[in-house]
N, C-alpha and C positions, 0 to 999 in steps of 0.2 A: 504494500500500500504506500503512496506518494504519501507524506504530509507535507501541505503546502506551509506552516508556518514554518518548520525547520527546512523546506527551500527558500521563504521567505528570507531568515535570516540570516542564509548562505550567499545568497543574490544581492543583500542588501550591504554587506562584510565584504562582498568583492566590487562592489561601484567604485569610480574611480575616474580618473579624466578621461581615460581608455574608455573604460565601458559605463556610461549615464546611467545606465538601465539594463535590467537584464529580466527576461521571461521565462519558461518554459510550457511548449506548447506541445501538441502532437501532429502529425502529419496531417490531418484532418480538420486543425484549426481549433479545436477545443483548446484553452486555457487552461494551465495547469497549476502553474503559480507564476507568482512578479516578484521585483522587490520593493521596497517599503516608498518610495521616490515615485516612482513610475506609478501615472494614473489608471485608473481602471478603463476609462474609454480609449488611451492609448496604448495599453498593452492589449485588450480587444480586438482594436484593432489593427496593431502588430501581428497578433498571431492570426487572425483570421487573412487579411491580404497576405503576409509573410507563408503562410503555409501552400498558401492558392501558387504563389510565387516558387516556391521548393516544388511543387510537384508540376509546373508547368518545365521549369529545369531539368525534373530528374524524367520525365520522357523524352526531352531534345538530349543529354546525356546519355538517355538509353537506344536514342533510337525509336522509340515506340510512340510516335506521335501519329496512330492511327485514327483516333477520334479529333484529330488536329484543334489538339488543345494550346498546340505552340502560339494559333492565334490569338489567344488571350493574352492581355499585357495586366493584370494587375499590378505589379510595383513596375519600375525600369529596376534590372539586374546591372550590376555596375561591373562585378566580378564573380567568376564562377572555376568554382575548385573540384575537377572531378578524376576518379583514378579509376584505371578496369572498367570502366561502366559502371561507376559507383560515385553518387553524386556525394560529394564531401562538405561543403561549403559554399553560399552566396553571399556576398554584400549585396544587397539594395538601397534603394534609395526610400522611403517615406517619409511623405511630406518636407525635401528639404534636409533630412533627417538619413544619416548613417544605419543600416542595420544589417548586422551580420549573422545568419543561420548558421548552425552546425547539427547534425547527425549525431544522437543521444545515443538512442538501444530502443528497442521495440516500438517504431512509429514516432519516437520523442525528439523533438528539436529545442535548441538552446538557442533564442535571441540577442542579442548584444546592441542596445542602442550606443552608437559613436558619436556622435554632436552634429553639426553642421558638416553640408557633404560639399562645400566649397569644388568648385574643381572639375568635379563627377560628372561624366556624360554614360547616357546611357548604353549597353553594351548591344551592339547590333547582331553580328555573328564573329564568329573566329577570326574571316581577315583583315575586320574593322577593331579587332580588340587592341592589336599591336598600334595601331594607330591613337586609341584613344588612352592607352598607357603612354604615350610614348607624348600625349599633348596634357597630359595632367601633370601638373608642379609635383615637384621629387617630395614634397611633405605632405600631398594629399596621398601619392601612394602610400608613404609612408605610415600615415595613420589606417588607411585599408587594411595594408598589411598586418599592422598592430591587431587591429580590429578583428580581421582575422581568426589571429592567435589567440586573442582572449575567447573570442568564441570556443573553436578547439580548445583549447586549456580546459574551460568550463566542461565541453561536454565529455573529455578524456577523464576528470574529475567523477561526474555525475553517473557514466557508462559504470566505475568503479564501484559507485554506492548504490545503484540501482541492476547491478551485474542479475540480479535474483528477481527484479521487476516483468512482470508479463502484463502486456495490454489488454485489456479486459477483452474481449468480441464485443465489436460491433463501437470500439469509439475509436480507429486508425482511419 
């Protein structure tokens, strides 16, 4: 079982200039918990666009955009981190606003609000990525990158304490 107060005051222990804000959602978009900072209407709707966002990624990573869901643009994707066919990580952008997903363990993702996305252009496809890296200032990648990692950190963290976590049927 999740308790959300003790990821509350896990999430709230790790904010920082890095990460404003931190979530936990599931692939599905259901909320799971926040931290103490971050409002309810904005983690909401964090996780509900941000998860829409992760699974429109993780079919253009897979390949399997049969129901061509790639048309759907919920957030702009700024940066997308994928291994093997195995979506790892996104930045997006909301509202103006940094946010970086990572891959938890059974359907769970960990959000990372970063501050202001100064910089950021939206990621079109692969041969326009090098170009939109290559025209963003060295301190916005900079803080991407950051961004990132703390995401990873967190969910490398969270996979550890939740190693014994199974998603219920019927909330992924």
């Amino acid at each position: 079982m999740l308790r959300a107060w003790a990821l509350n005051d896990l999430f709230t222990e790790n904010t920082d200039e890095i990460a404003k804000g931190i979530i936990l959602t599931t692939v599905g978009g259901n909320l799971g918990s926040k931290d103490a900072v971050t409002s309810n209407l904005k983690a909401k709707r964090a996780s509900a666009l941000g998860s829409l966002t992760w699974r429109v990624n993780c079919a253009l990573a897979l390949g399997s955009d049969s129901a061509g869901i790639a048309r759907v643009k919920p957030l702009p994707t700024i940066k997308v981190h994928a291994h093997e066919n195995e979506l790892k990580s996104i930045v997006a952008d909301l509202d103006g606003e940094a946010l970086a997903f990572a891959y938890v363990h059974e359907g769970l993702l960990v959000g990372i609000f970063g501050g202001k996305v100064d910089g950021m252009k939206e990621k079109k496809d692969e041969d326009e990525q090098e170009e939109v890296e290559e025209e963003a200032e060295e301190g916005v990648q900079e803080r991407w990158s950051n961004l990132e990692w703390k995401a990873a950190a967190m969910a490398d963290h969270l996979r550890t304490e939740l190693r014994d976590f199974k998603m219920p049927t019927g909330l992924d």
